[in-house]
C-alpha positions as CSV (number, residue, x, y, z in Angstrom):
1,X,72.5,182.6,87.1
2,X,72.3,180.7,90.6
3,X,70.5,182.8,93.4
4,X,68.3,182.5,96.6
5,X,65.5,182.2,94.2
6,X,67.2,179.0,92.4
7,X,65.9,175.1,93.9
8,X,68.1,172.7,93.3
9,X,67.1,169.3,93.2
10,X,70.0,166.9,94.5
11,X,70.5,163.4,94.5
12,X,72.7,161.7,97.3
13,X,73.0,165.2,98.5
14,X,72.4,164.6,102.2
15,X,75.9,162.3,102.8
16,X,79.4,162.7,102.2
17,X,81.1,164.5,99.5
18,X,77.7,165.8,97.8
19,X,76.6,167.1,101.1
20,X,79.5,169.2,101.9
21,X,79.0,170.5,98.0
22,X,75.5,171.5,98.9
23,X,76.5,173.1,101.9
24,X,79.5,175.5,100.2
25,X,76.7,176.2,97.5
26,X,74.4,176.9,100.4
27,X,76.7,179.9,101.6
28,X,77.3,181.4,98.4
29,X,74.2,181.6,97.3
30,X,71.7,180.8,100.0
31,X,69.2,178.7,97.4
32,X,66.7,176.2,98.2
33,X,67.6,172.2,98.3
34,X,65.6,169.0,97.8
35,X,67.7,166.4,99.0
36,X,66.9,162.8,97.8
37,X,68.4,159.7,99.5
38,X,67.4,155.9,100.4
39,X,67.6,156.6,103.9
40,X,64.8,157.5,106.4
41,X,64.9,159.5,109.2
42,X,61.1,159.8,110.1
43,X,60.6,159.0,114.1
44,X,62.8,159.9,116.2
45,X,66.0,158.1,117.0
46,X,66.0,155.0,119.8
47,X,66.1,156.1,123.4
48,X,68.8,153.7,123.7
49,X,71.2,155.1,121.0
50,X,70.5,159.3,122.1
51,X,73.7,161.0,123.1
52,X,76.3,158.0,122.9
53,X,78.7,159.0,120.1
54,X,81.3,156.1,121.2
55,X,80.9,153.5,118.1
56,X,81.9,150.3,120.7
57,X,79.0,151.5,122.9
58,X,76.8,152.1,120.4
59,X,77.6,148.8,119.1
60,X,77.2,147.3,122.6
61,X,73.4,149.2,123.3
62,X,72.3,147.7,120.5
63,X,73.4,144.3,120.7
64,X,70.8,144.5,124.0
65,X,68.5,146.3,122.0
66,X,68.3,143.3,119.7
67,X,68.3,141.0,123.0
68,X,65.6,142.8,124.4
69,X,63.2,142.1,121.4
70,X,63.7,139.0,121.3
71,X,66.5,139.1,118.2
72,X,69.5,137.6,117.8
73,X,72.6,139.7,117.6
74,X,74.8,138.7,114.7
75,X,77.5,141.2,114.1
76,X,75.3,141.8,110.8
77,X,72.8,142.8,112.7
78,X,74.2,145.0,115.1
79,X,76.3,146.7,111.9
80,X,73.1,147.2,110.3
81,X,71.1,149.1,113.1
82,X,74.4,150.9,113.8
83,X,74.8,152.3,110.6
84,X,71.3,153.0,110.3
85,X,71.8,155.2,113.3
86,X,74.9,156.9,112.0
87,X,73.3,157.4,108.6
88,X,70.3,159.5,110.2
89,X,72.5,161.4,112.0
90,X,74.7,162.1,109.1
91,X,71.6,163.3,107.2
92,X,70.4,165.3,109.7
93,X,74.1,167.5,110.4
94,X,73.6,168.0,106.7
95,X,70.4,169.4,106.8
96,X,71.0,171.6,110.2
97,X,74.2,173.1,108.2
98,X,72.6,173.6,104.5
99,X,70.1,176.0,107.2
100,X,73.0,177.7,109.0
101,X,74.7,178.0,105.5
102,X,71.5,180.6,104.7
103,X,69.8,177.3,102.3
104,X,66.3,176.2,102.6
105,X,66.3,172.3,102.7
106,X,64.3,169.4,102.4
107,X,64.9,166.1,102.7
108,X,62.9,163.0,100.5
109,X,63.5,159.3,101.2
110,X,63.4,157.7,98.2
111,X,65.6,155.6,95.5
112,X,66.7,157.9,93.3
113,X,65.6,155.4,91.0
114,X,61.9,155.1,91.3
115,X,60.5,156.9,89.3
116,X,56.5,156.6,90.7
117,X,57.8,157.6,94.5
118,X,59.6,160.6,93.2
119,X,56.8,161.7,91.2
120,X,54.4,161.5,94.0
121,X,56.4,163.2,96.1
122,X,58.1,165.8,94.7
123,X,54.9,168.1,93.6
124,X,54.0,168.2,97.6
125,X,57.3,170.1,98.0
126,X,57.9,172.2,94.9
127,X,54.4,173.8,96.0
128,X,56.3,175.2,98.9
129,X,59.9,176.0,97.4
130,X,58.8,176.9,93.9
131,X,59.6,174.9,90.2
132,X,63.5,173.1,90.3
133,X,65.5,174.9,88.2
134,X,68.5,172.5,89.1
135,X,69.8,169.5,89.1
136,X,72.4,168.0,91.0
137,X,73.3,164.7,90.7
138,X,75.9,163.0,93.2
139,X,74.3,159.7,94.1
140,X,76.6,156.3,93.4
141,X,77.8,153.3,94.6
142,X,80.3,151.0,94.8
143,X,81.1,147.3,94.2
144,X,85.1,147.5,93.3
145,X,85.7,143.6,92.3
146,X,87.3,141.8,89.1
147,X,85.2,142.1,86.7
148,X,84.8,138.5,86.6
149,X,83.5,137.9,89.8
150,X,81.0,140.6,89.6
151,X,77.4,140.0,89.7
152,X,74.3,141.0,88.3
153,X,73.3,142.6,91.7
154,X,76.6,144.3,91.8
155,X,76.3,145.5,88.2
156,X,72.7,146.8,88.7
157,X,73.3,148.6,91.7
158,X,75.9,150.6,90.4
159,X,75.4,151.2,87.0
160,X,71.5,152.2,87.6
161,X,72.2,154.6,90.3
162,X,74.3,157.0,88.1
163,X,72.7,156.3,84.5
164,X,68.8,155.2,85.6
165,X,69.5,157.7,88.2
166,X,69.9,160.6,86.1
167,X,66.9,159.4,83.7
168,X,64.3,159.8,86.4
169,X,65.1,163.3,87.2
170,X,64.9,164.3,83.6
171,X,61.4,162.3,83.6
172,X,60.6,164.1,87.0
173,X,61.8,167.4,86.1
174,X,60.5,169.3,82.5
175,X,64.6,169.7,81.3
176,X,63.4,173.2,79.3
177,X,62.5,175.0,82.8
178,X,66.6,174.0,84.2
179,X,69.5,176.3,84.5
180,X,71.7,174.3,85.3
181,X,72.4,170.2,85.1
182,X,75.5,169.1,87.1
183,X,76.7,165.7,87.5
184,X,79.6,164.4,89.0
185,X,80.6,161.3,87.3
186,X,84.1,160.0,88.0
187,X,87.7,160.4,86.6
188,X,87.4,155.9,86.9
189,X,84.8,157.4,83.4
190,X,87.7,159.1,81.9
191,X,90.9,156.9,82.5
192,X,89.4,153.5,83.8
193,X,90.1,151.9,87.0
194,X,91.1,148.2,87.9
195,X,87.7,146.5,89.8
196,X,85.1,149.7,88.8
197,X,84.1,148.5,84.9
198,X,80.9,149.0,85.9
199,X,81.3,152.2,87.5
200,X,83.3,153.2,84.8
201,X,81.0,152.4,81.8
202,X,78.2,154.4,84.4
203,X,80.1,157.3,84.7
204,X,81.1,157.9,80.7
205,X,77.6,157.4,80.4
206,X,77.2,160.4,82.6
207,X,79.5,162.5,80.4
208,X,77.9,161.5,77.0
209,X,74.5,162.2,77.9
210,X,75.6,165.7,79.5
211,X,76.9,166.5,75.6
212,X,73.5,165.1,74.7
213,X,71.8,167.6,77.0
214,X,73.5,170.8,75.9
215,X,73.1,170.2,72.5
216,X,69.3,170.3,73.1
217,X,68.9,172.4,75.8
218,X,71.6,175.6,74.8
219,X,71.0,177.7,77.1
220,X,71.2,175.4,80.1
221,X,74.6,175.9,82.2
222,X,75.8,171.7,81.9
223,X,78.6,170.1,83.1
224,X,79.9,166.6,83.9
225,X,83.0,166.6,86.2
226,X,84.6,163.9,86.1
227,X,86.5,164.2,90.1
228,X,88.7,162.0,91.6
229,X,89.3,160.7,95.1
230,X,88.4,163.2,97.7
231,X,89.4,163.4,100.9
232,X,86.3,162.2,102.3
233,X,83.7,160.4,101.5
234,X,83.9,156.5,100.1
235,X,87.8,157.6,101.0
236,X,89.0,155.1,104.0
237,X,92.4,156.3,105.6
238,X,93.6,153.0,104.0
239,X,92.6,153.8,100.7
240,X,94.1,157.3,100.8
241,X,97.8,155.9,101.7
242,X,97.2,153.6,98.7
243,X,96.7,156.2,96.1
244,X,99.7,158.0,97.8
245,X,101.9,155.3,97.3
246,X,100.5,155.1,93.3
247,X,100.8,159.1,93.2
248,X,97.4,159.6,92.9
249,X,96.0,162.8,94.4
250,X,93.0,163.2,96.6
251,X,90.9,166.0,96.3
252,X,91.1,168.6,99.6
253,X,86.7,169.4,100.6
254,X,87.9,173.0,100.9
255,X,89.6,172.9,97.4
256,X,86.8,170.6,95.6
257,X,83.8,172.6,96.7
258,X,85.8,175.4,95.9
259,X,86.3,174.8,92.3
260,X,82.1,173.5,92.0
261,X,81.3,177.0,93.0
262,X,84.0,179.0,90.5
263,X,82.4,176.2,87.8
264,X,79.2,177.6,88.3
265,X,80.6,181.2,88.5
266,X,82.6,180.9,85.6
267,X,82.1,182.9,82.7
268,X,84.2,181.1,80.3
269,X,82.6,177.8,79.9
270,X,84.2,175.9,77.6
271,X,83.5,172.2,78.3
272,X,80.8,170.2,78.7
273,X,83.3,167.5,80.3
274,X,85.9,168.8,82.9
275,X,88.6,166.7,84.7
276,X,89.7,167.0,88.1
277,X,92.2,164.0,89.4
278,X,94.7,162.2,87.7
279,X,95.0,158.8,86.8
280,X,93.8,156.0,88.9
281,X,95.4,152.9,87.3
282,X,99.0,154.6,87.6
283,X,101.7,153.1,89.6
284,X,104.4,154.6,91.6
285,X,106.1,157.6,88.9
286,X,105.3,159.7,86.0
287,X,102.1,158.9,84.3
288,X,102.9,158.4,80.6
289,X,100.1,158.7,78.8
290,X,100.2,158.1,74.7
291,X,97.8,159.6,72.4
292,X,96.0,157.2,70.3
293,X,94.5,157.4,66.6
294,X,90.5,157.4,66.3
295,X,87.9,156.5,64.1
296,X,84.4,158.2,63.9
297,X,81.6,157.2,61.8
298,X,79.3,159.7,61.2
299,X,75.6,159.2,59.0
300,X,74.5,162.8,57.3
301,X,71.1,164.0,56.4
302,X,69.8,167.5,55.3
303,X,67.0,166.5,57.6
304,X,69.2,166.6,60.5
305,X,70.8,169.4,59.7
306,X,68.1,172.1,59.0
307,X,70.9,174.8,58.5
308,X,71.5,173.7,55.2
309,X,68.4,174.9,53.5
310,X,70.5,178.0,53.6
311,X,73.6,176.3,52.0
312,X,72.5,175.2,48.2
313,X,74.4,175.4,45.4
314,X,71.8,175.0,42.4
315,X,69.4,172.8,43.3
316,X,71.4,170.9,46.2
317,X,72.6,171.9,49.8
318,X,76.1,171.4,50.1
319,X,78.3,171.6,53.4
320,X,80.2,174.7,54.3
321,X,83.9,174.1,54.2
322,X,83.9,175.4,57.9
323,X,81.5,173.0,59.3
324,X,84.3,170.3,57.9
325,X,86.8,172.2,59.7
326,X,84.8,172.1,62.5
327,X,83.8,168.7,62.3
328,X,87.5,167.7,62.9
329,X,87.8,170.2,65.7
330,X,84.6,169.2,67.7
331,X,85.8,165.5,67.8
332,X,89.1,166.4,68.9
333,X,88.0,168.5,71.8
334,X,85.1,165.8,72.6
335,X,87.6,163.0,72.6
336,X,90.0,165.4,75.1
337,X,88.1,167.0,77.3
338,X,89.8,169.7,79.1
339,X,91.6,170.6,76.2
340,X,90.4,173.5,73.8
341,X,90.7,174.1,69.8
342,X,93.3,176.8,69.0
343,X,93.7,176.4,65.4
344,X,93.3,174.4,62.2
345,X,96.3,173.9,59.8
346,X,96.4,173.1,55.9
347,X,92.9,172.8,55.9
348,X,92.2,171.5,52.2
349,X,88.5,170.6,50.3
350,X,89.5,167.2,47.9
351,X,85.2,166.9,46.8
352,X,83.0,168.7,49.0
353,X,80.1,166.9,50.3
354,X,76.8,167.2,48.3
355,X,73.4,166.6,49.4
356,X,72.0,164.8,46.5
357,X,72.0,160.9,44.9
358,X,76.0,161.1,45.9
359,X,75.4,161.3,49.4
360,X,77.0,158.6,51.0
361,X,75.4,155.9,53.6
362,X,78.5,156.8,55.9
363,X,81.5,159.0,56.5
364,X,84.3,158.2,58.4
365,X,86.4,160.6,60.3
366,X,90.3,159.3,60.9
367,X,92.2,161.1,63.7
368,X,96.1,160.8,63.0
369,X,98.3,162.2,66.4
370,X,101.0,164.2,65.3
371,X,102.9,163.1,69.0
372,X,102.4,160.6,70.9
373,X,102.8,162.5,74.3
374,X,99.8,163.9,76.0
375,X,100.8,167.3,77.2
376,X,100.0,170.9,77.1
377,X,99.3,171.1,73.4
378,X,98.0,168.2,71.3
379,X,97.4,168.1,67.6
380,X,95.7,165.9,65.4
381,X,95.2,165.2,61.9
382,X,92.2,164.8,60.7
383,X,90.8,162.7,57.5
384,X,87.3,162.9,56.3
385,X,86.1,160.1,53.7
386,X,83.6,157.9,52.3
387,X,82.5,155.1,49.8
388,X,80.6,156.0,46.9
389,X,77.8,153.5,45.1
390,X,80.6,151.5,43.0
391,X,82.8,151.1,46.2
392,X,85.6,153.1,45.9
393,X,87.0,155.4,48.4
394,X,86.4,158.8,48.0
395,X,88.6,161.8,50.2
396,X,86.3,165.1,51.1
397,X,88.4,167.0,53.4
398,X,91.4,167.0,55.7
399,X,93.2,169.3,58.2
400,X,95.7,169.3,60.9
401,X,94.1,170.4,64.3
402,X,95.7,171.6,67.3
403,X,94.3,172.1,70.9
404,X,96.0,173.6,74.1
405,X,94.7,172.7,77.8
406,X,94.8,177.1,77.8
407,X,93.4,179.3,75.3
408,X,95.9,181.3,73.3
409,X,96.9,184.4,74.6
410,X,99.2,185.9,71.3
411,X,98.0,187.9,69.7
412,X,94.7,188.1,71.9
413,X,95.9,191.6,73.4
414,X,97.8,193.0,70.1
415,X,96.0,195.1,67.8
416,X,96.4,194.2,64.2
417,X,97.5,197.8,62.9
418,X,96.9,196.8,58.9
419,X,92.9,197.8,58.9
420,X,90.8,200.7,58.0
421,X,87.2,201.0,58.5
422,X,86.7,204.2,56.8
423,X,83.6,203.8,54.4
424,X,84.2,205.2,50.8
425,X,80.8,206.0,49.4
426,X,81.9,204.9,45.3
427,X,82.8,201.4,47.1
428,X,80.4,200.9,49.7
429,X,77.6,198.4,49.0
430,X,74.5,197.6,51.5
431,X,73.7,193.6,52.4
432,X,70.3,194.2,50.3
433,X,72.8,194.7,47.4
434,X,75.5,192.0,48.2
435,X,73.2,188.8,48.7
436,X,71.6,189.5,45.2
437,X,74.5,189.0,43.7
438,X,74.7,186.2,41.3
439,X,77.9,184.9,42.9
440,X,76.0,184.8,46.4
441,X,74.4,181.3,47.4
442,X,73.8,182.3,51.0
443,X,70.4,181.8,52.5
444,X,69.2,184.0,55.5
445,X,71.1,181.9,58.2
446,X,74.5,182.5,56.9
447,X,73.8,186.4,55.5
448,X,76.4,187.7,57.9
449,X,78.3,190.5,55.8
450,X,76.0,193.8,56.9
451,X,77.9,196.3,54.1
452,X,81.2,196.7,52.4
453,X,82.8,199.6,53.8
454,X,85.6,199.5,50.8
455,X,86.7,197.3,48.2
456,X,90.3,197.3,45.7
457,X,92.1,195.1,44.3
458,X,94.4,194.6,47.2
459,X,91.7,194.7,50.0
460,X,88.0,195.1,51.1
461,X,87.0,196.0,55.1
462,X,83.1,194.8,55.8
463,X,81.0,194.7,58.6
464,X,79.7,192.1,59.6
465,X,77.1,190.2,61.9
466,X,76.1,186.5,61.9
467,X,72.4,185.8,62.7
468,X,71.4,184.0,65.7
469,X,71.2,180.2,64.6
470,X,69.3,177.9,67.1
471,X,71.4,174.4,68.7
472,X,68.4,173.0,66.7
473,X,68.9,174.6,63.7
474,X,72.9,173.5,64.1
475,X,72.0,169.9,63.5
476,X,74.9,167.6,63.6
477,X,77.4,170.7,63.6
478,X,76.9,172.5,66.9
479,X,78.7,175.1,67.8
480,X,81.8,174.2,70.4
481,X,85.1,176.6,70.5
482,X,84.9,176.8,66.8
483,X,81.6,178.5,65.2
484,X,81.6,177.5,61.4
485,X,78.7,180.1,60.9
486,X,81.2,182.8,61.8
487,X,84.4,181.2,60.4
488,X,82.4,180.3,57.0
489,X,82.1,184.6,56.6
490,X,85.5,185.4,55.6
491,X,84.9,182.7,52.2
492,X,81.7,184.5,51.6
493,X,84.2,187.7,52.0
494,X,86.1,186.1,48.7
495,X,83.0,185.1,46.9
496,X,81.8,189.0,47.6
497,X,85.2,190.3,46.1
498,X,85.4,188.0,43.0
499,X,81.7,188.2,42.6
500,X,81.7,192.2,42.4
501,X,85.5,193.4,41.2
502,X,85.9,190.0,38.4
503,X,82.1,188.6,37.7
504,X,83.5,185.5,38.4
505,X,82.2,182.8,41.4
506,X,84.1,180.3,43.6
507,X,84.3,177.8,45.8
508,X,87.1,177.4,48.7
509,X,89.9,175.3,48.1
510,X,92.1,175.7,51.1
511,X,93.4,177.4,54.2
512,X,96.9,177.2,55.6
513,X,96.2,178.3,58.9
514,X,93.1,179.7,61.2
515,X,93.2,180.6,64.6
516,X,90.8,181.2,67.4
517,X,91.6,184.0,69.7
518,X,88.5,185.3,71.8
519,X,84.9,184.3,72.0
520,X,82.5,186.0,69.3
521,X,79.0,185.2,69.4
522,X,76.2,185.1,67.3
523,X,74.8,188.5,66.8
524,X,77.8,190.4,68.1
525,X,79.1,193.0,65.6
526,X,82.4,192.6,63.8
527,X,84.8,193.8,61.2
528,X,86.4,191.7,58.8
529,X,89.7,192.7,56.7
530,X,90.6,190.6,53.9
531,X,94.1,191.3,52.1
532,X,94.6,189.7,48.7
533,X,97.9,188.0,48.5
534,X,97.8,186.5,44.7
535,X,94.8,186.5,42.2
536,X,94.7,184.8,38.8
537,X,92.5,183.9,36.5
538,X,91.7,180.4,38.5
539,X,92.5,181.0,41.7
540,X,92.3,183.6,45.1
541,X,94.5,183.7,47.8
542,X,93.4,186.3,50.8
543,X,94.4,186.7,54.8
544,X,91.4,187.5,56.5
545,X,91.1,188.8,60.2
546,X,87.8,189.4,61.8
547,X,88.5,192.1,64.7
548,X,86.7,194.7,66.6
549,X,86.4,198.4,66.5
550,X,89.9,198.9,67.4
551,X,91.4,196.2,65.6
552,X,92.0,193.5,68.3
553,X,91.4,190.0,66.9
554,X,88.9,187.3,67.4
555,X,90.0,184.6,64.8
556,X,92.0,185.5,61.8
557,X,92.4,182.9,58.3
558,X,95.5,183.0,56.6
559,X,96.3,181.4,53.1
560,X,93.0,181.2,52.4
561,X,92.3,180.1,48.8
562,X,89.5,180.0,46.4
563,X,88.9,178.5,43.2
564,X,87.6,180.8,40.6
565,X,85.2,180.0,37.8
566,X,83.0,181.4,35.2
567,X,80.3,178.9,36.0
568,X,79.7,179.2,39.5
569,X,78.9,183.1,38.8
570,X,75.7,182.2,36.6
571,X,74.4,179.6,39.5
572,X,72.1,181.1,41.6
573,X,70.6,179.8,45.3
574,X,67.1,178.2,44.8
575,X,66.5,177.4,47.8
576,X,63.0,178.0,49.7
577,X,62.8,181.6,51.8
């Protein structure tokens, strides 16, 4: 949580849009700044130049000014010294209203870039404000031309201050002592833009390595925004009746420093990525945008994905049918930021993936759209496959998923009326009890059924808590809106009820639908009804709703179907504790 105690270290933070973004997060929470930028403003400013604010005379005292020493005054010159002089001044408004604001600022000239000069500078002031527990980083440049008459210069200077940038304040800073990592890449990341390729392939830079970040660093508040024009800044009056005419939208400073300080506020943070703009390539009229298909290669390893010591089925871990679900879902929501995971449909297990001599070198992911239209709700389907060692194509898992640009509100505030979590003592059975079972393959990380509070043949109530599992410990299947540790409960839920009531084991087949309603979190307490629709000798169909006290819902599975089998009861997790 931001507060006067909080330093924020900012790069291009004493100029232009960044500045004013400084100075709203000045006000609200009166922090300390270090400001880094390439200007200087040590000495004082010329004689000459002190108190004239009228750009022609400025111009004009220093075209003698250059006379005077001897110097000839080519308009590059004179445009040089004079926005030299503006620059300064610029800087030093910022700093004077970051103080008035209630924040404690400094100011470093250096290239956000150099990584020696900001390492020899910044101990000297973190003595006096304390260790950065921020980072904000606003610094770019611009060198909008074709891409084929670009050159190396123009190339460098952009792309290194946004990507090189942000490496030397990770190498500056320790990342494990931030709170929060900002950046503000650029909606030119998200969309493109005619003449930025540079600035474009910087800026989705920016938005991958802030996914990166949060994966290692969980409990760090991260978030790439990806803004459009403001109304300010690199901005000429020219430029803004140009995106008029193409019905792009410049961003109000009231209204953009507005929505930085509710991002930081926010308690719902869903995205790593957010967008704020439209697209910059449109023309005049509606933007149509069509949703593409995707493909994602993916290379697996139980040593990437420590979890799975907890996930063996006789001698070999295998991968929860959830983290497949979720797998689908993550890349959906990765590939359309700004829009969040409401539910997965037909979700269906062809050969689960095994991690033994089967394994495969690679996996492949295909995304199918279901429309081509980008609007409120999008849904995908999703494909997962591979090649095994004779070269033929093998199909693991599939499922249609659907994401919204809101979450979904029905039925967030009904109550689901169907449960009972009275606890009959004849069918009540303690976790000690249910993960000895022989049915039970379910290391320590995925024990997450506490005790049966009742059991018959047409339903069981249990309650339930998932343990804390560390972003390390998640691997390659981190947790975004969907949590596969807490969705992969309700199938433990069926392997509980044909473990205990039939002596039987199984394995998940399919689910027709599951849906995402509030957050739940690791650790937090739950109930979880199951009602059996249809049980046979092979098979077991349930609905399953996890829900609170008072029945209101956090995700609920419906159709959910297991295959039974004699076999799978005698198999027991052998695993290391």
């Amino acid at each position: 949580m931001l507060n006067s105690k909080s330093v924020f270290l900012v790069s291009g933070g004493a100029k232009g849009v960044t500045a004013e973004c400084v100075i709203r997060l000045a006000k609200q929470y009166r922090c300390k700044f270090i400001l880094l930028g390439r200007s200087s403003i040590d000495g004082a400013e010329p004689t000459w130049a002190q108190g004239c604010t009228n750009e022609a005379e400025l111009k004009k005292r220093a075209m003698a000014d250059l006379l005077g020493r001897g110097e000839k005054p080519t308009p590059q010159a004179v445009q040089k010294t004079f926005k030299a002089i503006m620059s300064r001044r610029e800087i030093e408004q910022t700093l004077q209203a970051i103080s008035q604001a209630g924040g404690q600022v400094t100011y470093l000239s250096v290239d956000v870039t150099d990584r020696q000069a900001l390492l020899q500078q910044l101990p000297h002031v973190t003595q006096k404000t304390g260790a950065i527990t921020a980072i904000l980083h606003g610094a770019g440049v611009l060198a909008d031309k074709p891409i084929e008459k670009k050159t190396e210069q123009d190339f460098e200077a952009v792309y290194s201050t946004k990507v090189a940038g942000l490496e030397t304040l990770l190498q500056c800073v320790p990342p494990s002592q931030l709170t929060h990592l900002i950046l503000f890449s650029s909606v030119a990341g998200f969309y493109g833009n005619v003449g930025q390729a540079d600035y474009a392939m910087a800026n989705e830079i920016l938005n991958k390595s802030a996914y990166l970040f949060k994966q290692q660093y969980p409990h760090c508040h991260v978030v790439s925004i990806n803004w459009g024009p403001w109304d300010g800044g690199m901005v000429t009056p020219e430029l803004k009746k140009a995106f008029a005419e193409r019905n792009i939208e410049v961003i109000p400073i009231p209204v953009g420093t507005k929505m930085l300080v509710d991002e930081l506020n926010g308690a719902q943070r869903h995205s790593v990525q957010i967008l704020v703009g439209n697209e910059l390539t449109g023309q005049p009229g509606a933007v149509n945008v069509k949703l593409q298909p995707h493909r994602l290669r993916r290379h697996l390893t139980q040593a990437a994905n420590p979890f799975l010591v907890d996930h063996v089925i006789s001698t070999h871990p295998v991968l929860p049918t959830a983290c497949a679900a979720s797998w689908i879902a993550n890349a959906c929501e990765q590939l359309y930021p700004g829009y969040i995971f409401t539910r997965f449909d037909n979700l269906q297990v062809f050969k689960g993936i095994i991690f033994d001599d089967t394994l495969a070198d690679e996996y492949v992911l295909d995304l199918k759209p279901l429309s081509t239209e980008l609007g409120a709700e999008i849904a995908f389907e999703g494909l997962v496959q591979s090649y095994d060692k004779q070269g033929r194509l093998r199909s693991h898992y599939t499922a249609q998923v659907t994401l919204r640009q809101t979450s979904a509100t029905s039925p967030v505030a009904e109550k689901f009326n169907n449960f009972d979590l009275t606890e009959q003592p004849d069918q009540a059975i303690s976790k000690e009890v249910i993960y000895k079972a022989k049915a039970l393959f379910h290391g320590p990380a995925f024990q997450g059924v506490e005790r049966v509070l009742n059991m018959t043949l047409e339903r069981s109530t249990m309650r339930c808590r998932v343990p804390e599992l560390t972003e390390q410990r998640q691997g390659q299947f981190p947790v975004q809106t969907l949590n596969p540790y807490l969705i992969d409960v309700p199938f433990q839920a069926m392997v509980i009820w044909v473990g205990l009531l039939k002596q039987l084991g199984c394995l998940p087949l399919q689910c027709q639908r599951g849906e995402c309603f509030r957050d739940l979190t690791f650790g937090q307490p739950f109930y979880l009804t199951m009602l059996v629709r249809q049980c046979t000798d092979f098979n077991l169909t349930t609905d399953m709703i996890a829900h609170d006290i008072n029945g209101e819902i956090y995700f609920r599975l419906t159709g959910a179907k297991v295959t039974i089998s004699k076999s799978l009861y005698e198999i027991r997790q052998t695993a290391p504790k």
